[in-house]
N, CA, C and O atoms as CSV, one atom per row, in Angstrom:
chain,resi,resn,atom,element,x,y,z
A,1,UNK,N,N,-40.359,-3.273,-78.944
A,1,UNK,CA,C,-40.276,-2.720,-77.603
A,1,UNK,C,C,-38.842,-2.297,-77.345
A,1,UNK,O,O,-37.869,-2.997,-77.626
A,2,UNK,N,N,-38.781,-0.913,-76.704
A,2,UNK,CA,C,-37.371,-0.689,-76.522
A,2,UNK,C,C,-36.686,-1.378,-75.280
A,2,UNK,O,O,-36.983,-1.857,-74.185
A,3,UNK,N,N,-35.906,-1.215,-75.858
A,3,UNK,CA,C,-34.634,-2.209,-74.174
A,3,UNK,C,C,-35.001,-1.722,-72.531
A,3,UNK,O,O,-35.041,-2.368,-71.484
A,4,UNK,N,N,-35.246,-0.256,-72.849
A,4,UNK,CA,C,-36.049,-0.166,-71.178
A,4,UNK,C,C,-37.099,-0.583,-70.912
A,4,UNK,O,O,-37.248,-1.181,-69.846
A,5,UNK,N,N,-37.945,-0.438,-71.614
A,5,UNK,CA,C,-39.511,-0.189,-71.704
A,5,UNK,C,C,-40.373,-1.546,-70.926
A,5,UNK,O,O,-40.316,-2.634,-71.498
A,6,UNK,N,N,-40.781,-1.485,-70.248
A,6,UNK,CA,C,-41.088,-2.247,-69.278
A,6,UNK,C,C,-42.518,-2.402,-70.040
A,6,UNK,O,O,-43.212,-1.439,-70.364
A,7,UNK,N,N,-43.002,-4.390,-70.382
A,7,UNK,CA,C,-44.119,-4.452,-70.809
A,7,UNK,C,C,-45.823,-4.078,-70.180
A,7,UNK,O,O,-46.319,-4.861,-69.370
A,8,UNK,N,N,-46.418,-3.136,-70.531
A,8,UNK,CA,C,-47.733,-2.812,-69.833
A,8,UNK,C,C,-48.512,-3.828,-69.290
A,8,UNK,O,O,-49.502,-3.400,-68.697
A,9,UNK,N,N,-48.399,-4.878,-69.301
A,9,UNK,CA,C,-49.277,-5.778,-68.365
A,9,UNK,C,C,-48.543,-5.531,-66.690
A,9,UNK,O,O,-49.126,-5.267,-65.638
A,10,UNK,N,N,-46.972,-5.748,-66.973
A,10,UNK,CA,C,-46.222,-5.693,-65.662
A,10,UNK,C,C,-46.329,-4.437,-65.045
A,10,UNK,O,O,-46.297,-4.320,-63.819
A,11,UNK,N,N,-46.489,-3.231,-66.025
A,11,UNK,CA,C,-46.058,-2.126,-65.400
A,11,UNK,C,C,-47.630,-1.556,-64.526
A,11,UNK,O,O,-47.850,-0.891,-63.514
A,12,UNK,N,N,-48.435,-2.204,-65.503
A,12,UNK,CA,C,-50.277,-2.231,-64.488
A,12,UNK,C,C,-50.044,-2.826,-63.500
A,12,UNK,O,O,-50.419,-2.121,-62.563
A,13,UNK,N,N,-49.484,-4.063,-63.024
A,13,UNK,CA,C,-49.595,-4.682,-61.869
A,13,UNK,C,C,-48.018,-3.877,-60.719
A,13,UNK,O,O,-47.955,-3.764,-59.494
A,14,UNK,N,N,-47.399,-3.636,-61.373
A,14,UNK,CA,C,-46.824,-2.544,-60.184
A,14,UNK,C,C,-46.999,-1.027,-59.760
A,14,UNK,O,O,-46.786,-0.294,-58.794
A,15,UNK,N,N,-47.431,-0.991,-60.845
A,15,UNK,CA,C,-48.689,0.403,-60.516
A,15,UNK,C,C,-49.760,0.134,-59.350
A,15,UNK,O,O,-50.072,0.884,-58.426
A,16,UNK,N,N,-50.120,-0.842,-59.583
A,16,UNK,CA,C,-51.385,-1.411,-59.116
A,16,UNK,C,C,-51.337,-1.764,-57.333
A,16,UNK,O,O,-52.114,-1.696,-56.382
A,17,UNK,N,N,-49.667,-2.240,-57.636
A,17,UNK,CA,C,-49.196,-2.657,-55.887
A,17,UNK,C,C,-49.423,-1.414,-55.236
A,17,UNK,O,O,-50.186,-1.275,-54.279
A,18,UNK,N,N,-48.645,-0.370,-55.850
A,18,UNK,CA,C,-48.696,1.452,-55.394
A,18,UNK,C,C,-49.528,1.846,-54.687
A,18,UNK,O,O,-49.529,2.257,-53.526
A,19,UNK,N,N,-50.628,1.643,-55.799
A,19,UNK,CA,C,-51.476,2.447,-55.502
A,19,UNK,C,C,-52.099,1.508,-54.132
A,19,UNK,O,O,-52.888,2.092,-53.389
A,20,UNK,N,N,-51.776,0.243,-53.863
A,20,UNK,CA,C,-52.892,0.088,-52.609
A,20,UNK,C,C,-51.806,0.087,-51.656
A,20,UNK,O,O,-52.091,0.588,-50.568
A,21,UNK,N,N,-50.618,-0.359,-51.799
A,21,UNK,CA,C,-50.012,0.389,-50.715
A,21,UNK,C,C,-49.856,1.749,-49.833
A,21,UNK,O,O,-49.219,2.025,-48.816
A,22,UNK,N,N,-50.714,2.457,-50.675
A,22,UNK,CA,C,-50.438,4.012,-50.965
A,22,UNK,C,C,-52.249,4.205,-49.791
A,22,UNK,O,O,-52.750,4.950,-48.949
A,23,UNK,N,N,-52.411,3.507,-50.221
A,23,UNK,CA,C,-54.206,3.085,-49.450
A,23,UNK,C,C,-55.216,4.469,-50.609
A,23,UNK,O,O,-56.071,5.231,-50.158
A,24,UNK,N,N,-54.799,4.416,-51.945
A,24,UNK,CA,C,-55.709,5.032,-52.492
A,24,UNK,C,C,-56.916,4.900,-52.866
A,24,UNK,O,O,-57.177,3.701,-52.773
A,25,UNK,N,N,-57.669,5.381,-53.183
A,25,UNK,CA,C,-59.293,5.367,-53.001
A,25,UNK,C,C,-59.815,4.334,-54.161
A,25,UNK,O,O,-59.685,4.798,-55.294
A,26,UNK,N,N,-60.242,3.341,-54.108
A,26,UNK,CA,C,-60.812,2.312,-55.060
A,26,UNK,C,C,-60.918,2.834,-56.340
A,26,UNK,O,O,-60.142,2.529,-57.246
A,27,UNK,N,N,-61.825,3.590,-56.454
A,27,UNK,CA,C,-62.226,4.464,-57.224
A,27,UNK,C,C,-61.123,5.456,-58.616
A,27,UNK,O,O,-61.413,5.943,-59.709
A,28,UNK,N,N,-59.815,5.368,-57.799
A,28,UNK,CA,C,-58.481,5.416,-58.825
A,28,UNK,C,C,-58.201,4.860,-59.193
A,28,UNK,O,O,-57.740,3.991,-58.453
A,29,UNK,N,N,-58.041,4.474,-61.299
A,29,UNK,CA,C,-57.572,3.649,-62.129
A,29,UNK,C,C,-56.680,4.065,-62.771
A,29,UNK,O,O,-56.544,5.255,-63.053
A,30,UNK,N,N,-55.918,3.151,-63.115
A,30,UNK,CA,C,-54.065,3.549,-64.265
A,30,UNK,C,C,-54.730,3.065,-65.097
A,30,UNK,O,O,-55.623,2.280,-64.777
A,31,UNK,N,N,-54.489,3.390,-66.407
A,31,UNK,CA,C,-55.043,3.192,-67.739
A,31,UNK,C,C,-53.218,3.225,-68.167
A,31,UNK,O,O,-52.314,4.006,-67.872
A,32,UNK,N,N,-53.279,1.910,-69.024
A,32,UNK,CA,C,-51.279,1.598,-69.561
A,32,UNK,C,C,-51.455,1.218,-70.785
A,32,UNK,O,O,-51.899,0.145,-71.194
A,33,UNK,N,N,-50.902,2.609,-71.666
A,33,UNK,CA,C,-50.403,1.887,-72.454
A,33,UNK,C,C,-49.384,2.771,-73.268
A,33,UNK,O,O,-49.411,3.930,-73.681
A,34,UNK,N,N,-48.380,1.634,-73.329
A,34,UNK,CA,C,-47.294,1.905,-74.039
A,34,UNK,C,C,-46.087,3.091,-72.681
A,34,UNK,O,O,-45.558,4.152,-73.013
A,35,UNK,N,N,-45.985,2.491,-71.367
A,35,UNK,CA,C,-45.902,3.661,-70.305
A,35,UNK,C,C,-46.366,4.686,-70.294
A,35,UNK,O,O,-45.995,5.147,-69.215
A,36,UNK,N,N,-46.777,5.190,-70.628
A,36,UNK,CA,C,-48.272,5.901,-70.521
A,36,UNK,C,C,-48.930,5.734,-70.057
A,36,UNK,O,O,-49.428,4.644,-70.339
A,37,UNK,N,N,-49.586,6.455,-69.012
A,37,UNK,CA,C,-50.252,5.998,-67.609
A,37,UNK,C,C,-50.986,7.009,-67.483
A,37,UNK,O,O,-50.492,8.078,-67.123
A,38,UNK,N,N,-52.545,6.858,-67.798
A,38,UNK,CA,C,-53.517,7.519,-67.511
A,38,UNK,C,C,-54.268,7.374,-66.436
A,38,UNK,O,O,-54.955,6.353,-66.476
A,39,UNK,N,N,-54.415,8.166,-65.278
A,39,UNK,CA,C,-54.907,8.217,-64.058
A,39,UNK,C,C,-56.345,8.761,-64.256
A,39,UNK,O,O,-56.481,9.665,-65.080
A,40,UNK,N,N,-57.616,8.227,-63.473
A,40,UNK,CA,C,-58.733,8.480,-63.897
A,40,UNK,C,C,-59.351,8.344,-62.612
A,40,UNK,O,O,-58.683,7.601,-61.893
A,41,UNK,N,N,-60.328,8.765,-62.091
A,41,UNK,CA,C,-61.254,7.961,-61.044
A,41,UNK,C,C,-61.124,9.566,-60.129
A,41,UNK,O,O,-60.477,10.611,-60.210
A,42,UNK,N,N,-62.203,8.944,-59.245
A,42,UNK,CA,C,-62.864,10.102,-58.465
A,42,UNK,C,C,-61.728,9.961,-56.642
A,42,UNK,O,O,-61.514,8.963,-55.954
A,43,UNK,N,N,-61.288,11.362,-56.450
A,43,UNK,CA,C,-60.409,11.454,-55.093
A,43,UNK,C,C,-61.452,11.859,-54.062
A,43,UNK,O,O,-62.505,12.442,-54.323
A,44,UNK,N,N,-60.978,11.431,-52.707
A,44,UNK,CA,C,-61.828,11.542,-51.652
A,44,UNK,C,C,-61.529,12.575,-51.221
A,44,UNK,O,O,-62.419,13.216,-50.664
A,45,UNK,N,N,-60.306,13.090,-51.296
A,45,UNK,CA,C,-60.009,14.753,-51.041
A,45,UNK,C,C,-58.665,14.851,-51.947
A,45,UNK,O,O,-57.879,13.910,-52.066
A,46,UNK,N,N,-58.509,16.105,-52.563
A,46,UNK,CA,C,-57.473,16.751,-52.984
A,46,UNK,C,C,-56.120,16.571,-53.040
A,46,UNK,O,O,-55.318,16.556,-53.974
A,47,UNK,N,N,-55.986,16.385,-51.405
A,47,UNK,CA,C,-54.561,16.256,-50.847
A,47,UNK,C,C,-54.103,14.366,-51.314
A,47,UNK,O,O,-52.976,13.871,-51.312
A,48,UNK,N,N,-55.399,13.706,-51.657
A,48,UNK,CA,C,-54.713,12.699,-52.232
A,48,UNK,C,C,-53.565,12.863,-53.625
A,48,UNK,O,O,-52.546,12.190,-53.776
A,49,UNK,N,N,-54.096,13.989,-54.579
A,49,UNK,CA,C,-53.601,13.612,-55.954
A,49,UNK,C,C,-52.252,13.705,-55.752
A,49,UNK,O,O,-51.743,12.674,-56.190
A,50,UNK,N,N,-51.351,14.510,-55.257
A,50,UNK,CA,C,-49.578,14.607,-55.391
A,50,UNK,C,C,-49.218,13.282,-54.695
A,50,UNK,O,O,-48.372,12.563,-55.225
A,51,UNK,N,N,-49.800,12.915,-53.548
A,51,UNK,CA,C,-48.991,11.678,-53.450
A,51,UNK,C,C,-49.096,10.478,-54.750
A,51,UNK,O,O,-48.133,9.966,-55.321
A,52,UNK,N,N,-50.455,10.231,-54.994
A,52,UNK,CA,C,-50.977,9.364,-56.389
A,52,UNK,C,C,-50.431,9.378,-57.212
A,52,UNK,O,O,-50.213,8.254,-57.665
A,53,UNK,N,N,-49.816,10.574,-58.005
A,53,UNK,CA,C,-49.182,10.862,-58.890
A,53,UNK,C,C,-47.770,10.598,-58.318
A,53,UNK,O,O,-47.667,9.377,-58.433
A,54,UNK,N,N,-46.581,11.073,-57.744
A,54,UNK,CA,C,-45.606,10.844,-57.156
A,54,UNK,C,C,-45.835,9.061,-57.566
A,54,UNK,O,O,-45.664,8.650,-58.714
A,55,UNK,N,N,-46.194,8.266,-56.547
A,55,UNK,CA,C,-46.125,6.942,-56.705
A,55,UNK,C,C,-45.932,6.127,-58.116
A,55,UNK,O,O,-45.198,5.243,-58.556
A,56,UNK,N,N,-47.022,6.941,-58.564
A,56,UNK,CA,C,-47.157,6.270,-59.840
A,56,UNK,C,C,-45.727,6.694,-60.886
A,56,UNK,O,O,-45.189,5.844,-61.595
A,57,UNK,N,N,-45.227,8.242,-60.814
A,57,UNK,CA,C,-44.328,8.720,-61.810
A,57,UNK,C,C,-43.159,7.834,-61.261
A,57,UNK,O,O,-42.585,7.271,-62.192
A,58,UNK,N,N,-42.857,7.665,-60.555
A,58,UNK,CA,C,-41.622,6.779,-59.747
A,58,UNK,C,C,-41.791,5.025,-59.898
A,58,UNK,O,O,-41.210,4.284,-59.106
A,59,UNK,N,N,-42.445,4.623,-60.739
A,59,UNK,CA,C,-42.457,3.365,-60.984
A,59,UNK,C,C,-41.402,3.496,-62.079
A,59,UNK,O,O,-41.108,4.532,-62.675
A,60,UNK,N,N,-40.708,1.883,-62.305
A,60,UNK,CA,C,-40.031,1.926,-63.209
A,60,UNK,C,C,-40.455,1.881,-64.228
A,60,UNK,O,O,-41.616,1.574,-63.957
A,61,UNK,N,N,-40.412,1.953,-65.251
A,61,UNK,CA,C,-41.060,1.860,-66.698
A,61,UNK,C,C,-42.553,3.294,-66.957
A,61,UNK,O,O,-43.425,3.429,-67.815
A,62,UNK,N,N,-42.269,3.879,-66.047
A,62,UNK,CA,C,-43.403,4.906,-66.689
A,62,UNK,C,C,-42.286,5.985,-67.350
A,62,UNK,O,O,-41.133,6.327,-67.087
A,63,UNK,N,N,-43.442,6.364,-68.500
A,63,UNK,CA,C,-42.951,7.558,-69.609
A,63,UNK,C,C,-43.293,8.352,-69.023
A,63,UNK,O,O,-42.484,8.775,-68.197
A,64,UNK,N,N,-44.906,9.142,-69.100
A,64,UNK,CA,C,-45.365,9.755,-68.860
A,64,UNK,C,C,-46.551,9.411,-67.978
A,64,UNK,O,O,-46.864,8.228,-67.843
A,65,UNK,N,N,-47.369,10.577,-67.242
A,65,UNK,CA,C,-48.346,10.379,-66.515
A,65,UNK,C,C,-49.267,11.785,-66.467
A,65,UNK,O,O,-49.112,12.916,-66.005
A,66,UNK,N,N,-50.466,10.964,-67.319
A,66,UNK,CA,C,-51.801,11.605,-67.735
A,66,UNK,C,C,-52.459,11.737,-66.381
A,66,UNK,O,O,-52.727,10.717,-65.746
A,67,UNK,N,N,-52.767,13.087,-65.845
A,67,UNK,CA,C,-53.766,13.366,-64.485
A,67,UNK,C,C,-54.842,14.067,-65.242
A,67,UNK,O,O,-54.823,15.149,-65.828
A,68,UNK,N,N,-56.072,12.911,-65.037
A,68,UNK,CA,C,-57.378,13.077,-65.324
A,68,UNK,C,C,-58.452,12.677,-63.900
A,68,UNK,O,O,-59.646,12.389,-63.980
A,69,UNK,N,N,-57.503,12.777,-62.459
A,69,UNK,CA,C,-58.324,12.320,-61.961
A,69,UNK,C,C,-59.126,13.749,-61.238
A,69,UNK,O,O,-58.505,14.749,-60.879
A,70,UNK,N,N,-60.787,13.558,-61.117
A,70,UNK,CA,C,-61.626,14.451,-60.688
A,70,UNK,C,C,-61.280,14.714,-59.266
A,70,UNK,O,O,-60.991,13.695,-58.640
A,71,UNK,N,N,-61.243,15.720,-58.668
A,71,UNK,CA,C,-61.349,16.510,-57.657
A,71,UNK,C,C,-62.866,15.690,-57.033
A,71,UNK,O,O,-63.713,15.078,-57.685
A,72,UNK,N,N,-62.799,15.983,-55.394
A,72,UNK,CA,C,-63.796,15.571,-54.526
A,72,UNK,C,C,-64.866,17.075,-54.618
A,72,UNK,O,O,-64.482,18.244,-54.590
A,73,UNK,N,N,-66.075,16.635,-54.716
A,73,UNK,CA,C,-67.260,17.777,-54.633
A,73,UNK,C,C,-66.700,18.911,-53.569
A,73,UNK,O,O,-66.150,18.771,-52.477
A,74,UNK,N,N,-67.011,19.936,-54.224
A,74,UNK,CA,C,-66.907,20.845,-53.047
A,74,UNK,C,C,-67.899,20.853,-52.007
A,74,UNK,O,O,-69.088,20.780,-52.316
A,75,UNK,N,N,-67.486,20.945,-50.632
A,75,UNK,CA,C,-68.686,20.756,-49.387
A,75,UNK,C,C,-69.095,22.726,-49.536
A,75,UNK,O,O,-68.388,23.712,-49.741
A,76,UNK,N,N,-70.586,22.517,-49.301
A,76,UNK,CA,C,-71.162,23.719,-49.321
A,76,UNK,C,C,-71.208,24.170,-47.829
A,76,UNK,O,O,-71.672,23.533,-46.883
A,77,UNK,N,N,-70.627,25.407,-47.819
A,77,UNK,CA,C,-70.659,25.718,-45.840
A,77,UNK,C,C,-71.938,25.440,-45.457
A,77,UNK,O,O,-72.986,25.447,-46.103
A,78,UNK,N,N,-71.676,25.162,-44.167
A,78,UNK,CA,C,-72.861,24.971,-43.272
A,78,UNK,C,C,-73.535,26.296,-42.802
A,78,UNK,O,O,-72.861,27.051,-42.102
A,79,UNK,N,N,-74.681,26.603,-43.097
A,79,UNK,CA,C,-75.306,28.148,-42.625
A,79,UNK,C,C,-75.875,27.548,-40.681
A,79,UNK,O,O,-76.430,26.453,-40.585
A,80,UNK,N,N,-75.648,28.350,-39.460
A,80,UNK,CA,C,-76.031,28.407,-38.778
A,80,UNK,C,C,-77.206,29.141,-38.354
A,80,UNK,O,O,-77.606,29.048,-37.193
């Protein structure tokens, strides 16, 4: 392990603070390994992912950050 490199059990559980401080949607998971941080899970709207991401890239010990998380269904207009 290099001298920065913050071990992935720790860096899941401060990821982990983030994200519920952040009040993100259950449904968003960090996948760690090796700082490497794979984001996965379904958003309740859009405008969540830049903050999600932000939080997460700003932890200490992240390398990189994998965005795999799905977009919310598109709502079909309402016909009157």
């Amino acid at each position: 392990m290099f001298a920065n490199q913050v071990p992935d059990k720790d860096l899941s559980k401060s990821i982990h603070k983030r994200l519920v401080r952040l009040g993100a949607p259950t449904k968003v998971m960090a996948e760690v390994s090796r700082g490497v941080i794979t984001m996965t899970g379904q958003l309740q709207y859009e405008n969540q992912r830049t903050p999600i991401l932000k939080a997460v890239n700003s932890t200490q010990g992240v390398q990189q950050v994998i965005d795999q998380l799905r977009s919310p269904p598109e709502r079909k207009p309402e016909h009157a």
